[in-house]
MARPAZA-595081 format. One record per residue (C-alpha): x negated, y, z; residue number from 1; residue in three letters. Coordinates in steps of 0.05 Angstrom, whole numbers, plus 5000, padded with zeros to 4 digits. Each point is the difference from the previous one (the first is absolute). Layout:
<atoms>
<atom east="X" north="Y" up="Z" seq="NUM" type="ala"/>
...
</atoms>
This chain:
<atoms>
<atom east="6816" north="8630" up="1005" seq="1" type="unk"/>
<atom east="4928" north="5036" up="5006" seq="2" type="unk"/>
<atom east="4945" north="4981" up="4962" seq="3" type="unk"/>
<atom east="4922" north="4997" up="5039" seq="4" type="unk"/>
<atom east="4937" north="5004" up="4970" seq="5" type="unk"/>
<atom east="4941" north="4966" up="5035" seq="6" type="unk"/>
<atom east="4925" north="5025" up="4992" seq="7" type="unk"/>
<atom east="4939" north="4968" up="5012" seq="8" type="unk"/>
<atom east="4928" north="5010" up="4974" seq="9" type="unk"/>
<atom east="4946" north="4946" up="5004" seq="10" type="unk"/>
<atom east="4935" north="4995" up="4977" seq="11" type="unk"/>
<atom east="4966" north="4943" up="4968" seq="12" type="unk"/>
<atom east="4966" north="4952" up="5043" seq="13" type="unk"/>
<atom east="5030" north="5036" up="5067" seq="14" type="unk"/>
<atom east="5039" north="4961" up="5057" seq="15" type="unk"/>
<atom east="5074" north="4988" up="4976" seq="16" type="unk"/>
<atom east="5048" north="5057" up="5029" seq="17" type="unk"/>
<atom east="5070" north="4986" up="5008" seq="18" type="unk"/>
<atom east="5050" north="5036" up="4963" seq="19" type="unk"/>
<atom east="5060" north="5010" up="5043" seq="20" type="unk"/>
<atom east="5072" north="5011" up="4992" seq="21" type="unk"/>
<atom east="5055" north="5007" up="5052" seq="22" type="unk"/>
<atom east="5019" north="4942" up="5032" seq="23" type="unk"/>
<atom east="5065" north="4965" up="5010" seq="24" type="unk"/>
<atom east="4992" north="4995" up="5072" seq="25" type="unk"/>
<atom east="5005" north="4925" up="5024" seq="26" type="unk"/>
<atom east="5043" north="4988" up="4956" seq="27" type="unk"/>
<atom east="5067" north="5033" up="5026" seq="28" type="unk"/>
<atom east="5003" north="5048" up="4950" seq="29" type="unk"/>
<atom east="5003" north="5054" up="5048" seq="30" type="unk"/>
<atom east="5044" north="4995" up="5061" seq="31" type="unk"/>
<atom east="5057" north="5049" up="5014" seq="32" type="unk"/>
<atom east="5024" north="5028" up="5063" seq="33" type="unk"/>
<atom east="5046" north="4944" up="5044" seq="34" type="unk"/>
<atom east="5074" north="5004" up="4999" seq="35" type="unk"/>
<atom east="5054" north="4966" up="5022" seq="36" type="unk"/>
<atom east="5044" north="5005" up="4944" seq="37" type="unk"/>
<atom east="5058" north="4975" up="5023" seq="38" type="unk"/>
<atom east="5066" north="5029" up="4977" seq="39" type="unk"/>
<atom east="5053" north="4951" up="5023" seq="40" type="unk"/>
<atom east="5016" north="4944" up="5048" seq="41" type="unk"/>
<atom east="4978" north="4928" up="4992" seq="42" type="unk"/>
<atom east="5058" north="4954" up="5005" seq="43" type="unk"/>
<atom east="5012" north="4992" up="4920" seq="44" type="unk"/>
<atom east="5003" north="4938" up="4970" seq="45" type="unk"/>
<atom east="4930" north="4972" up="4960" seq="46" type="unk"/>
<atom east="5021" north="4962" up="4928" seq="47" type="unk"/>
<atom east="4956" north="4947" up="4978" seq="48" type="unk"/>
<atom east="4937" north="5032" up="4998" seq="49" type="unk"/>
<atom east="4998" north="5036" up="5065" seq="50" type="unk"/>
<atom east="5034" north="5075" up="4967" seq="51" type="unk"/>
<atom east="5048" north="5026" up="5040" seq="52" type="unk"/>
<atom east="5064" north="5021" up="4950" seq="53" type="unk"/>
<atom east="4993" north="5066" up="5033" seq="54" type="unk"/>
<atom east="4930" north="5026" up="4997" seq="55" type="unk"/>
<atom east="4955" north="5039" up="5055" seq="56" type="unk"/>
<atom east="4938" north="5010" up="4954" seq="57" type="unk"/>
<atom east="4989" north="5019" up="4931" seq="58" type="unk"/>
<atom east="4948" north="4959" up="4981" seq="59" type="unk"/>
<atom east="4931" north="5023" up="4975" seq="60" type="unk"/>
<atom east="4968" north="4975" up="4941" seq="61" type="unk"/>
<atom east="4923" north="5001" up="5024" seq="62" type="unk"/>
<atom east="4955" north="4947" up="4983" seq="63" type="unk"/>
<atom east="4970" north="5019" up="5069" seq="64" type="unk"/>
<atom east="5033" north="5017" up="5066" seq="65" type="unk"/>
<atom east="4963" north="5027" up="5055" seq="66" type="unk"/>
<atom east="5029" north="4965" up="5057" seq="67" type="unk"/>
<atom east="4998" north="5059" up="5051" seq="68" type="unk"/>
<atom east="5049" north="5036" up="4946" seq="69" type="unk"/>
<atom east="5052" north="4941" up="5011" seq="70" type="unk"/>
<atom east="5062" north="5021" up="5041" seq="71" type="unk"/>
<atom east="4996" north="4969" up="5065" seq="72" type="unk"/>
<atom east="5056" north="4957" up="5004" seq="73" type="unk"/>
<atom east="4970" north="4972" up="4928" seq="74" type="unk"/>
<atom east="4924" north="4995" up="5035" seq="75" type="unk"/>
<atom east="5036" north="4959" up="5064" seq="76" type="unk"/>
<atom east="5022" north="4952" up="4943" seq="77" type="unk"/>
<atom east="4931" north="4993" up="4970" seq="78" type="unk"/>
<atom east="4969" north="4994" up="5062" seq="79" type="unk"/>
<atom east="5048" north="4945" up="5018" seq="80" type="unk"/>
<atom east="4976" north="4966" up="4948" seq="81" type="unk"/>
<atom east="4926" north="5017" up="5004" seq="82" type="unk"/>
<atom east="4995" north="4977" up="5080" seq="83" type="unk"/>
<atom east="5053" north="4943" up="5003" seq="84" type="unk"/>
<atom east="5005" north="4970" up="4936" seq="85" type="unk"/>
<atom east="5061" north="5002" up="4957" seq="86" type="unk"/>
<atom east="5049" north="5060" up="5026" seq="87" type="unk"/>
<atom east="5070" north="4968" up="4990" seq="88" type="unk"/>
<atom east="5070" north="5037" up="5002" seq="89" type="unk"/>
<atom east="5071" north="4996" up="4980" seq="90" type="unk"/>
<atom east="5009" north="5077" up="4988" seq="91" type="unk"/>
<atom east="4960" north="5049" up="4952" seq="92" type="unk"/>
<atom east="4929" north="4983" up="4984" seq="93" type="unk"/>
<atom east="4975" north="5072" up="5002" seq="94" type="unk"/>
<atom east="4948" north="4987" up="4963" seq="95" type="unk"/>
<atom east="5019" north="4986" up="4934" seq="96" type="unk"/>
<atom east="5045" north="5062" up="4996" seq="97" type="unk"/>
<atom east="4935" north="5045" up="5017" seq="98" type="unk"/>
<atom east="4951" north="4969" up="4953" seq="99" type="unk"/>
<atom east="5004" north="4936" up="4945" seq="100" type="unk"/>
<atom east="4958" north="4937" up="5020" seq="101" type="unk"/>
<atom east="4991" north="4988" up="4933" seq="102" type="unk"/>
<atom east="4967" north="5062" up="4980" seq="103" type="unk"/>
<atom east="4976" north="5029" up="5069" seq="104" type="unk"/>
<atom east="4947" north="4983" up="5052" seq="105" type="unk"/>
<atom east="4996" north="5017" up="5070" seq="106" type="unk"/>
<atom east="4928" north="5037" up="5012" seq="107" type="unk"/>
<atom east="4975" north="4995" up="5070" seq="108" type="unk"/>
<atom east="4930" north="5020" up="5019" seq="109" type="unk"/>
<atom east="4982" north="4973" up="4946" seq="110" type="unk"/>
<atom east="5024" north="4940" up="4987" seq="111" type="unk"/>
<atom east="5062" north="4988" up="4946" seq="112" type="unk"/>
<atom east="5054" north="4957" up="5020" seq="113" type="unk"/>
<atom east="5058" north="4976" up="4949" seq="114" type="unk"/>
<atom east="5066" north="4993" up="5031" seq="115" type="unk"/>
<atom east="5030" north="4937" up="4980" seq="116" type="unk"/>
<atom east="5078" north="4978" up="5013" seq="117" type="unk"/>
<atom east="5056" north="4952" up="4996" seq="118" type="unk"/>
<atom east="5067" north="4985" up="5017" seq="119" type="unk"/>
<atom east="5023" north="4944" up="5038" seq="120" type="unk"/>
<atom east="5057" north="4974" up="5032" seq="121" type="unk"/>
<atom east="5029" north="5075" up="4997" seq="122" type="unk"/>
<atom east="4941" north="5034" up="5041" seq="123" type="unk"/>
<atom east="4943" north="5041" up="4963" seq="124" type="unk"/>
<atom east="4931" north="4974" up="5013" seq="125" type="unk"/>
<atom east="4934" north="5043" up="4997" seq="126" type="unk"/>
<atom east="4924" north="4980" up="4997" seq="127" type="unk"/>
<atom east="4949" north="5048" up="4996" seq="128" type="unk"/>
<atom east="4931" north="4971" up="4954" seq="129" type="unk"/>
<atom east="4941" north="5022" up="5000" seq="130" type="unk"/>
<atom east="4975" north="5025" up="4929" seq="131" type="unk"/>
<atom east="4929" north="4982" up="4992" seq="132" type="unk"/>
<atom east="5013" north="5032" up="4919" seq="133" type="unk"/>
<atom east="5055" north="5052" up="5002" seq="134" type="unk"/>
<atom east="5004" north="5021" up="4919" seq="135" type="unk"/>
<atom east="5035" north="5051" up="4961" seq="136" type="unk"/>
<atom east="5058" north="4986" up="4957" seq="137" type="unk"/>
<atom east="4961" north="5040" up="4952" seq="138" type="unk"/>
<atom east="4926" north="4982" up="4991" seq="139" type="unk"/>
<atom east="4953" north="5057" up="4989" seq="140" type="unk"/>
<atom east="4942" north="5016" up="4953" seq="141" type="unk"/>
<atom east="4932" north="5025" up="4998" seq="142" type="unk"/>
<atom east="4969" north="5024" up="4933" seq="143" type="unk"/>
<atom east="4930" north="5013" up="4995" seq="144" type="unk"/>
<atom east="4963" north="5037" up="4948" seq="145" type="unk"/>
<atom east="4934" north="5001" up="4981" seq="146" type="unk"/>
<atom east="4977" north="5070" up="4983" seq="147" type="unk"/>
<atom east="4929" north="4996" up="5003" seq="148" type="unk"/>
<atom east="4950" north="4973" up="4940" seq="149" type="unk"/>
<atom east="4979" north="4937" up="5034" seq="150" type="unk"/>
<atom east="5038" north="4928" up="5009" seq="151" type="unk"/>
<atom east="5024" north="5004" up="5074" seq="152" type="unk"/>
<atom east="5027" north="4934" up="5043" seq="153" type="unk"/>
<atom east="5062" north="5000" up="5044" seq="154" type="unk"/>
<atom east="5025" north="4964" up="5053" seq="155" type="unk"/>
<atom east="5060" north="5008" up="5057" seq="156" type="unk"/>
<atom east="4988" north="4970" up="5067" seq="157" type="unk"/>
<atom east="5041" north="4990" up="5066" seq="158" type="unk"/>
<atom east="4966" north="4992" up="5063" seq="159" type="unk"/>
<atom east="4937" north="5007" up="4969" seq="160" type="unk"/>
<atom east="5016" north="4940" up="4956" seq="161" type="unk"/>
<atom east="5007" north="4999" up="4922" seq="162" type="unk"/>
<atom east="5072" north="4986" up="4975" seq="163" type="unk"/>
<atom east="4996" north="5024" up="4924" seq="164" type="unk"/>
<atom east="4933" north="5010" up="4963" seq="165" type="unk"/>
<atom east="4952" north="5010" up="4989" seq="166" type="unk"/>
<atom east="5018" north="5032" up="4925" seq="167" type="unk"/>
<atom east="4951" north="5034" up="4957" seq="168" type="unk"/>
<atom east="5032" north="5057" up="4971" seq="169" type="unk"/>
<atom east="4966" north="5034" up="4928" seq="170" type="unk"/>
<atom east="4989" north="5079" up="5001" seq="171" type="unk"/>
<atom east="5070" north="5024" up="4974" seq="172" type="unk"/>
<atom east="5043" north="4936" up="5021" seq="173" type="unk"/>
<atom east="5043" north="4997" up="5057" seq="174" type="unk"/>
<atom east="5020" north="4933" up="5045" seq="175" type="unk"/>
<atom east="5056" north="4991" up="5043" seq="176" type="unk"/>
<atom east="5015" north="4961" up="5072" seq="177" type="unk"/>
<atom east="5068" north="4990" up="5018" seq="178" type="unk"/>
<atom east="5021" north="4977" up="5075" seq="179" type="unk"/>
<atom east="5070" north="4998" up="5044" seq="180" type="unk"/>
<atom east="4976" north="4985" up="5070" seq="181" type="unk"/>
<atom east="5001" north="5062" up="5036" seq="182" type="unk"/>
<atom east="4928" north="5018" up="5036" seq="183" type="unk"/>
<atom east="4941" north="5039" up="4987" seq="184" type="unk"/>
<atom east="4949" north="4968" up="4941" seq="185" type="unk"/>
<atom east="4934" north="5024" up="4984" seq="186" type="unk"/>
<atom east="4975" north="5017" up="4925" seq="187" type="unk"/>
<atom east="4935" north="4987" up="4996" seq="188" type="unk"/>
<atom east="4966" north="5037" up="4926" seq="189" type="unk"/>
<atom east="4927" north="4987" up="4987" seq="190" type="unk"/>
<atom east="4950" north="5017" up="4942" seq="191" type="unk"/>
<atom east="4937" north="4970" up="4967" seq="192" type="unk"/>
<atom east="4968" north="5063" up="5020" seq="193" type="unk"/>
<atom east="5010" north="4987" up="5077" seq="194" type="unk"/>
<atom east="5067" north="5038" up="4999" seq="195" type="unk"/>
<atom east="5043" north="4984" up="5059" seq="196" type="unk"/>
<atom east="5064" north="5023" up="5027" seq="197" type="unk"/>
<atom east="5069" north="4982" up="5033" seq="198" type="unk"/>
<atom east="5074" north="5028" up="5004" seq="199" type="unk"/>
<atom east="5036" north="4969" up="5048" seq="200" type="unk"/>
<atom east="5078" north="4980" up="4974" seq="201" type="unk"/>
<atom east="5062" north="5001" up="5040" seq="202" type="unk"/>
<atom east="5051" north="4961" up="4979" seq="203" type="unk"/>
<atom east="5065" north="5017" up="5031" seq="204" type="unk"/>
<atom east="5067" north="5028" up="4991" seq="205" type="unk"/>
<atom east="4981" north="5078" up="4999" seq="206" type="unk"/>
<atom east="4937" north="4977" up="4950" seq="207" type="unk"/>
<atom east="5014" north="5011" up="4936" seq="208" type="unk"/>
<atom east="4943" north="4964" up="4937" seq="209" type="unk"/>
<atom east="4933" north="5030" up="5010" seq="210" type="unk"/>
<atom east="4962" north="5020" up="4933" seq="211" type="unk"/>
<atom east="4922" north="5006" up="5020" seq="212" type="unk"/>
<atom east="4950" north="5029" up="4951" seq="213" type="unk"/>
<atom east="4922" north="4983" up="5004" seq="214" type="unk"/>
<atom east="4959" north="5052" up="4978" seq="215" type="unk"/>
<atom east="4927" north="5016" up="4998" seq="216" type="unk"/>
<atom east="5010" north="5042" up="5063" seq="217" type="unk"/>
<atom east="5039" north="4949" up="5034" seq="218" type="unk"/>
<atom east="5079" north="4980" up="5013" seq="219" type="unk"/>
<atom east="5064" north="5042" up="4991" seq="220" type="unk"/>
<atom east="5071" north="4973" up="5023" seq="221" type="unk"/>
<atom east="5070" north="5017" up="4986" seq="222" type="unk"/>
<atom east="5047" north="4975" up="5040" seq="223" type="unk"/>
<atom east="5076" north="5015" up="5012" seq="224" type="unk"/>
<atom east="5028" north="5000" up="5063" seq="225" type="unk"/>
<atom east="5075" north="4992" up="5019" seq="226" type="unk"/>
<atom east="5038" north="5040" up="5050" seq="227" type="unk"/>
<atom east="5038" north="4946" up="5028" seq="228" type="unk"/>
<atom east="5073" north="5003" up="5020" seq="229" type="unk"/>
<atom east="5006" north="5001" up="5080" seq="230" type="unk"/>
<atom east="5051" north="4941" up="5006" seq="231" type="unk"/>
<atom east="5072" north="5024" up="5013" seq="232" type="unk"/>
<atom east="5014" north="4976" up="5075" seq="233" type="unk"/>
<atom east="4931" north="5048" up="5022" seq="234" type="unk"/>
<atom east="5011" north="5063" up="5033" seq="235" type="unk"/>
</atoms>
């Protein structure tokens, strides 16, 4: 775990900067190298939820998977799915053994897909959705605080459009926003005095909860930032 600290300076009345952090990516959580994977043969027999007694992958616990870092006999099966509807098979669902639907989404170019499956009449069934809010488990939080000796006003957008806000926050007092959708989100500060600036917020899986402090010479964040666990089937 690293902690970042973010600097910006604006001056009052000026065109808004943008006070950047480092993004996520698209989403993926950064993709690792491709691998195969494969340690064993594929003629076990699946149980009832498509896990074959004897496994070939240990399975990662990512909220995120890129899906270049997939092994390729577990991309063929999500690609099966993706281009031909439901992939169907009486053997191993790969799959499941190399991440949990549940938990996990697939990230491609993008675009998050959850993996949704079912038994039936002995065969494992696989659909692929498309994700149009992937969220954490774990929601995260930004705190602002209000270091300088005027009232300030908050908001967060997405997209350019407000989502929470606008708050007026005291000199001294501190205000909160709180969101699980992973994405990028805009916080938007602005004084009486023509104060105006913006940190941009990433919500992901490496992101840890932003604390930003106004001041009189403009924004300050600390941020922590996760080294994230390369998931165990990745060369």
């Amino acid at each position: 775990m690293r902690r970042r600290t973010f600097l910006a300076t604006f001056v009052a009345g000026a065109t808004a900067g943008c006070l950047d952090g480092l993004f996520d990516g698209a989403g993926g959580e950064d993709a690792t190298p491709e691998s195969s994977g494969s340690t064993g043969g594929s003629n076990d027999t699946a149980n009832a939820s498509g896990v074959s007694p004897t496994r070939r992958y240990e399975r990662c616990d990512r909220v995120a998977v890129a899906y270049e870092s997939l092994p390729a006999d577990v991309r063929a099966e999500f690609d099966a799915a993706l281009r031909n509807g439901p992939y169907v098979t009486d053997g191993p669902l790969l799959l499941v053994q190399a991440l949990d639907p549940s938990v996990s989404y697939v990230e491609r170019d993008g675009t998050y897909y959850r993996p949704v499956v079912r038994q039936e009449s002995g065969k494992a069934i696989l659909r692929v959705v498309v994700e149009e809010r992937p969220t954490l488990p774990t929601g995260r939080t930004l705190t602002v605080n209000n270091g300088r000796e005027e009232p300030i006003t908050v908001s967060l957008l997405e997209d350019g459009r407000v989502v929470a806000g606008p708050t007026a926050v005291e000199p001294g007092a501190i205000t909160s926003f709180q969101e699980s959708a992973i994405g990028t989100y805009t916080l938007r500060v602005r004084g009486e005095d023509g104060f105006e600036g913006t940190f941009r917020w990433h919500v992901g899986e490496r992101w840890g909860d932003p604390n930003v402090f106004v001041t009189g010479g403009g924004l300050e964040a600390d941020v922590a930032v996760a080294d994230l666990p390369r998931c165990p089937w990745t060369a």
